[in-house]
matplotlib code that plots the C-alpha trace (Angstrom):
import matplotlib.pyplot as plt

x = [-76.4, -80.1, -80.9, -83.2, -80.9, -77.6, -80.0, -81.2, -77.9, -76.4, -79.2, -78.0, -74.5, -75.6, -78.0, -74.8, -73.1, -75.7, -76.3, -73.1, -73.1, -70.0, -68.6, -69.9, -66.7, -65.6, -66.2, -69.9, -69.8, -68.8, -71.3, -74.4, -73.4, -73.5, -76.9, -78.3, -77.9, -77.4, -73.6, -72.2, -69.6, -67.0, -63.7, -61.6, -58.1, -56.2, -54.4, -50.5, -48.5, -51.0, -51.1, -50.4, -53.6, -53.3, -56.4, -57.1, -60.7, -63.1, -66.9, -66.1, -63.4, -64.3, -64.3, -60.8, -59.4, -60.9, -58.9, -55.8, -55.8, -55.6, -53.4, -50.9, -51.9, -51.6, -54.3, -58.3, -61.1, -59.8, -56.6, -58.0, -60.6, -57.4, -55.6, -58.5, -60.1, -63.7, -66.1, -65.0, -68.3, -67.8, -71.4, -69.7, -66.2, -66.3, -67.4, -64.5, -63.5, -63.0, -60.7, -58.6, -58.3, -57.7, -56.7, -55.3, -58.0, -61.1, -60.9, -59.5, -63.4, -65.2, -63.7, -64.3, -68.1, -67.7, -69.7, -70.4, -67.4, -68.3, -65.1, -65.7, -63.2, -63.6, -62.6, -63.7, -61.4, -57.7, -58.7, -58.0, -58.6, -59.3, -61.6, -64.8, -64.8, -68.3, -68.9, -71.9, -72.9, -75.0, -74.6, -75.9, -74.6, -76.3, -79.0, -79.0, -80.4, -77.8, -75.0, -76.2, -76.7, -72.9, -71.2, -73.1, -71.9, -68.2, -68.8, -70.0, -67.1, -64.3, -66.2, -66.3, -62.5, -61.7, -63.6, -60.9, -59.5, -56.0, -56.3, -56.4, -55.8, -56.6, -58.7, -58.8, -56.3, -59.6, -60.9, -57.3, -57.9, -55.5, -55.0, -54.4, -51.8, -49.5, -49.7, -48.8, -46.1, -44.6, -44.5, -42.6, -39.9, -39.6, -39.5, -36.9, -34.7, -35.3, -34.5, -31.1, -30.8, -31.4, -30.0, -33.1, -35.9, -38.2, -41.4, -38.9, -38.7, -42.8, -43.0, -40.2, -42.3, -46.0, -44.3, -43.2, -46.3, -48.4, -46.1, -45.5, -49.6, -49.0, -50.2, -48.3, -48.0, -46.4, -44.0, -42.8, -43.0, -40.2, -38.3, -37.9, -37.3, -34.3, -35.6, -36.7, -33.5, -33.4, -30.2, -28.8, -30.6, -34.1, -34.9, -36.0, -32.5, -30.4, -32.7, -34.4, -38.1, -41.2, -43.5, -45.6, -49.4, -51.7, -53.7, -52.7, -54.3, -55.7, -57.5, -55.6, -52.8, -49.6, -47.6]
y = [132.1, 132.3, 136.1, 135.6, 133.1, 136.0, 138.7, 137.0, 135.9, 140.0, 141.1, 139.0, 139.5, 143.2, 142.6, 141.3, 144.1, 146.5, 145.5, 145.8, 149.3, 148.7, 148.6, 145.2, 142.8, 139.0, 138.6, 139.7, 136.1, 134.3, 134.9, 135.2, 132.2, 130.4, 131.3, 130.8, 126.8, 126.7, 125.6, 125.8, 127.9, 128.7, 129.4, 131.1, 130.2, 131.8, 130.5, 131.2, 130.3, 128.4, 125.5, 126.4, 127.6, 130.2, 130.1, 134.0, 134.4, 132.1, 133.2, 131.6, 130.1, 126.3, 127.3, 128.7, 125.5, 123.4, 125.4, 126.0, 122.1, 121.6, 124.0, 122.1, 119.1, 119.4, 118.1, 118.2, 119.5, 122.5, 121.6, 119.1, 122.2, 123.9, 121.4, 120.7, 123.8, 121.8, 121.4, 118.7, 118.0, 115.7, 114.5, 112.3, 112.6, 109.6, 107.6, 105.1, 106.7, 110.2, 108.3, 106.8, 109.8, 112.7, 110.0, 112.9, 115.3, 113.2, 112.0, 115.2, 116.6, 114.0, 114.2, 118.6, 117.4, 118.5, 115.9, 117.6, 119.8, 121.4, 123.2, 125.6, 127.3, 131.3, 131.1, 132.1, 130.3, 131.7, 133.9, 131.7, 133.8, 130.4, 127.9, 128.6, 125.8, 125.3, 123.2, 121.3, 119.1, 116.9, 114.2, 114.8, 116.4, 120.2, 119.9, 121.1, 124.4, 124.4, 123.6, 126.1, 129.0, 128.5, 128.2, 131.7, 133.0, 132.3, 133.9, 137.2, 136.7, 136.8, 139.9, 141.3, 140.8, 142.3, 145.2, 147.5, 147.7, 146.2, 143.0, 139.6, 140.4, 143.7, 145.9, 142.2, 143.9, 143.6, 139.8, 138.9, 137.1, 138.8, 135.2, 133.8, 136.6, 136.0, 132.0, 133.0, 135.3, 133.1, 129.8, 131.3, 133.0, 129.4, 127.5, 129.9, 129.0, 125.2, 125.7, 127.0, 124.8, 121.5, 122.6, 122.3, 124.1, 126.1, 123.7, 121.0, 122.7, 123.5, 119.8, 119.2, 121.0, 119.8, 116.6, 117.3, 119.0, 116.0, 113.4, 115.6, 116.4, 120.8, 123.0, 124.5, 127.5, 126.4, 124.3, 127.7, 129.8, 126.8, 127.5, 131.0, 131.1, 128.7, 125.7, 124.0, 123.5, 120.9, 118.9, 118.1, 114.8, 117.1, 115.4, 117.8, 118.2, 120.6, 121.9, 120.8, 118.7, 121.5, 121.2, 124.0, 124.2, 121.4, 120.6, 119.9, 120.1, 116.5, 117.7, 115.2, 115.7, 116.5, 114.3]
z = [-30.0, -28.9, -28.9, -25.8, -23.9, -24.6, -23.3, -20.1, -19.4, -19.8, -17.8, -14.6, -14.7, -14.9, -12.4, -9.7, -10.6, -10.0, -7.0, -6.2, -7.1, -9.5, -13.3, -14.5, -14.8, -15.4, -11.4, -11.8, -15.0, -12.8, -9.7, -12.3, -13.8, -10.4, -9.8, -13.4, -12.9, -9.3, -8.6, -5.1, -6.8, -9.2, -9.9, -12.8, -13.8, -16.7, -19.6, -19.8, -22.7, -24.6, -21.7, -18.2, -16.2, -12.8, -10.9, -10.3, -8.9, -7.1, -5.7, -2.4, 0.1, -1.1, -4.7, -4.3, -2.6, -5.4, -7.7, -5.9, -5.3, -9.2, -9.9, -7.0, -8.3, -12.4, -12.8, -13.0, -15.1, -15.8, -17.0, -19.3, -20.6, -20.8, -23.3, -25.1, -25.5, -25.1, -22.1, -19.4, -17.7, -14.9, -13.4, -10.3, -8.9, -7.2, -10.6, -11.1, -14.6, -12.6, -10.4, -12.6, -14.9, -12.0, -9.5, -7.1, -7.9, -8.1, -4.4, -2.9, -4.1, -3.2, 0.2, 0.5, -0.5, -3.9, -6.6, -10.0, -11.7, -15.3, -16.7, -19.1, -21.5, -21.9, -25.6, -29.0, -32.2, -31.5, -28.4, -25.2, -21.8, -19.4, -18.1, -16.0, -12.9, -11.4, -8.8, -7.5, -4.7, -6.2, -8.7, -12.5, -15.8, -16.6, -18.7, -22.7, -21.2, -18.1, -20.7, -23.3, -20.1, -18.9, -22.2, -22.7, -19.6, -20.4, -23.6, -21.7, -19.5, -22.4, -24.3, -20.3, -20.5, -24.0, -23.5, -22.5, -26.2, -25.1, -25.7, -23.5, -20.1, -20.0, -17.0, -15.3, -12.6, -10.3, -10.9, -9.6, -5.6, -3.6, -2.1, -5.5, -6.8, -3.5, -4.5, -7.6, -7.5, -4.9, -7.0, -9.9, -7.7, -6.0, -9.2, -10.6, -7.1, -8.0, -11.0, -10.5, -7.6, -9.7, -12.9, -15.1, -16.6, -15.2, -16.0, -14.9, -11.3, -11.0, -11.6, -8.5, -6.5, -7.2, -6.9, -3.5, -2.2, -3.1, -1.8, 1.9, 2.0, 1.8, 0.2, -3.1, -2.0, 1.6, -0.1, -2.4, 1.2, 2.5, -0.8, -0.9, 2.7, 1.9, 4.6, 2.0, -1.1, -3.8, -4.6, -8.0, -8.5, -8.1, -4.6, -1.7, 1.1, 2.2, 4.8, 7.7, 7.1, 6.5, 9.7, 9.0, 9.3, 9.9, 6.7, 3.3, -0.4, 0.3, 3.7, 5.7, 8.8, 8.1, 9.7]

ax = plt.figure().add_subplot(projection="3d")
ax.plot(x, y, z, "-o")
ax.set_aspect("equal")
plt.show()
């Protein structure tokens, strides 16, 4: 790592904190980071069991959307940086390769304005804490000195999270988006329901209901609220019945009506 790079790089993220009049933390990465090569913002999922990601903080509201939307979705970016444990740099969403390999996600960008997504992973050899999301509105790859500047970044993020002596995870109790930890919680208790409900697995059931918040046009989160409030049930062959049609709301994770 270039000494001068790693110390420019510590000295903004301590700057944001700073000014903030607060411990330095992940959250304090992630904003510096933003600024340092000039992305309309960025989000931070976690890694859970080796593969699933949970999207726990984003710098602003369409940062969290963008990573909300591919954690309803399955797919993106960051779930590819996930898997692969590499940089996914995407210069155009609306490129034809994009579409065809995030055909829900690349479009659902493009429409919220969104052009340029770099996913980085927050990883060093077997230590896996996530993937960085930063988001741009213009097309165009980062540069070498961009690339080099965010892959730093995530490295100050995962030494930021490690540096509680406890191990992955630890003192990151305030990075966590209130918004996302409700989204969360709520999905698992409404996969466990399918679960039982459908007489499969647990990854079997998250996949029921991604599934069904893609093909209705909601939100993940407000197909889980119909779950756990028992409108919403799954029947034995894994198809949504048993209660009456969700109406709720009036967008969903692809920005259109719901109809």
């Amino acid at each position: 790592m270039n000494d001068d790079r790693s110390a420019r790089v510590w000295a903004s993220i301590n700057a944001v904190a700073h000014g903030e009049a607060t411990r330095v933390s992940v959250r304090h990465a992630c904003i510096a980071c933003t600024r340092a090569i000039v992305a309309a913002g960025a989000g931070l999922s976690l890694i859970r069991d080796g593969r699933l990601h949970e999207p726990v903080y984003a710098t602003d509201p369409l940062s969290r959307e963008l990573e909300e939307l591919q954690f309803t979705l399955g797919e993106g970016p960051c779930m590819d940086a996930a898997a692969g444990d590499r940089p996914v740099l995407v210069p155009d969403v609306a490129a034809e390769w994009a579409g065809r390999r995030w055909p829900m996600f690349a479009p659902a960008a493009a429409d919220r304005g969104v052009v340029a997504v770099f996913a980085i992973p927050v990883a060093a050899g077997a230590v896996r804490l996530g993937v960085m999301d930063l988001y741009r509105r213009q097309i165009g790859l980062l540069t070498r000195e961009e690339l080099a500047e965010a892959l730093t970044f995530a490295d100050a993020a995962l030494v930021l999270a490690l540096d509680h002596g406890d191990g992955v995870g630890a003192g990151l109790d305030d990075l966590f988006d209130t918004d996302f930890a409700g989204l969360r919680v709520e999905v698992h208790q409404a996969a466990g329901m399918v679960a039982a409900q459908i007489g499969a697995s647990v990854t079997d059931a998250f996949a029921r209901l991604r599934a069904h918040a893609y093909a209705q046009d909601l939100r993940l989160a407000d197909v889980a609220a119909e779950v756990l409030a028992r409108r919403l049930r799954f029947g034995s062959d894994g198809r949504p019945g048993g209660g009456p049609r969700y109406d709720g709301g009036t967008t969903g994770p692809r920005g259109g009506e719901r109809r």
